[in-house]
C-alpha positions as CSV (number, residue, x, y, z in Angstrom):
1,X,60.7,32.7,114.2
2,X,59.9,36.0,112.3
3,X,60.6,39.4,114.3
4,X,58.7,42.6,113.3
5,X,61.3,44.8,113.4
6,X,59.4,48.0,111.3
7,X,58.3,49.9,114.9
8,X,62.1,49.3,116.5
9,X,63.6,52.8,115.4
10,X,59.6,54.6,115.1
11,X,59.4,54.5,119.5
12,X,58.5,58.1,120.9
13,X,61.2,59.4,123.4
14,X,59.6,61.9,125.8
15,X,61.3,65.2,125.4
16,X,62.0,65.0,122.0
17,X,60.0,66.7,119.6
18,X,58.6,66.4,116.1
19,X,60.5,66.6,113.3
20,X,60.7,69.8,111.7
21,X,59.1,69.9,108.1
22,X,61.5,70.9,104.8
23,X,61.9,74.4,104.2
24,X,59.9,75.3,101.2
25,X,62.1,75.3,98.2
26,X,63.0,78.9,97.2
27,X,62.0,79.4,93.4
28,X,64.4,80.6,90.9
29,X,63.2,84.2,90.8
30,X,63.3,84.4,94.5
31,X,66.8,83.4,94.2
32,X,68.4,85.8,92.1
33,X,66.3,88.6,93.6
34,X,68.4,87.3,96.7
35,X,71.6,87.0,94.6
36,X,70.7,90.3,93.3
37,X,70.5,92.2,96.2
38,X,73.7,90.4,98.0
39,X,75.7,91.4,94.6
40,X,74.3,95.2,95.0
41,X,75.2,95.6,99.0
42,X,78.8,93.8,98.2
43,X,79.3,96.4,95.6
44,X,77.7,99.3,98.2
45,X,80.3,98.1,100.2
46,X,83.0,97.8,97.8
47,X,83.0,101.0,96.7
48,X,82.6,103.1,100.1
49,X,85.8,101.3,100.7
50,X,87.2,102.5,97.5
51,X,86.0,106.3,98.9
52,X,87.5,106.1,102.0
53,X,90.8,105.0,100.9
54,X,91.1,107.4,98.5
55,X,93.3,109.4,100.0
56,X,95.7,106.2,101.0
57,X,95.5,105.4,97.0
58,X,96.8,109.0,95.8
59,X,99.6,108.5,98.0
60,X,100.7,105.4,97.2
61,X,100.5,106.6,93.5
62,X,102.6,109.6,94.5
63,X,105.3,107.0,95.9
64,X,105.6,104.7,92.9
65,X,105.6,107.3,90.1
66,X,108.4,109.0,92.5
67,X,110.7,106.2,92.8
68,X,110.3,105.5,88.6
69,X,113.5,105.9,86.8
70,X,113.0,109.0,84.1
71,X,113.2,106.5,81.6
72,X,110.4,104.5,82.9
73,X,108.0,108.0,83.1
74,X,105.3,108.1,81.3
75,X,102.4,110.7,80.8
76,X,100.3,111.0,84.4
77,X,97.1,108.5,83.9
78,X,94.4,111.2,85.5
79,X,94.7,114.4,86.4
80,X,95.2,113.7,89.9
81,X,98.4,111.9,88.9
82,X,99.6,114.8,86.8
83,X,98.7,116.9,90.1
84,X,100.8,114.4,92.1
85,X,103.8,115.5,89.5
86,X,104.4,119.4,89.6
């Protein structure tokens, strides 16, 4: 005895709906314009962090160049650090 069994898994359950169709596939350009634009807001981001902790930074440099032995001193890196020195 042969059993058609090509409409077991195809029944319609009420309440459930259609499947959705595949995204359209994004083409390369569109992706790194999208890759573009993530990279420029990361580095948006990146560098009002930078700004805002500018002040944390200059301390911090004020602190390691103090606690440097004379014989590890070296000429200040930016004028800021030669500021930090007198």
């Amino acid at each position: 005895m042969k059993v058609d069994i090509s409409r077991i898994n195809t029944r319609w359950i009420e309440g459930d709906t259609q499947p959705e169709a595949p995204a359209a596939k994004e083409t390369q350009q569109e992706k790194l314009a999208r890759h573009r634009k993530a990279r420029f807001e990361q580095s948006d981001q990146a560098w009002e962090y930078v700004q805002a902790n500018e002040g944390r930074y200059a301390k911090h440099r004020a602190e390691v160049l103090a606690k440097r032995k004379p014989s590890e001193q070296v000429y200040p890196f930016t004028d800021t650090d030669e500021a930090l020195l007198e």
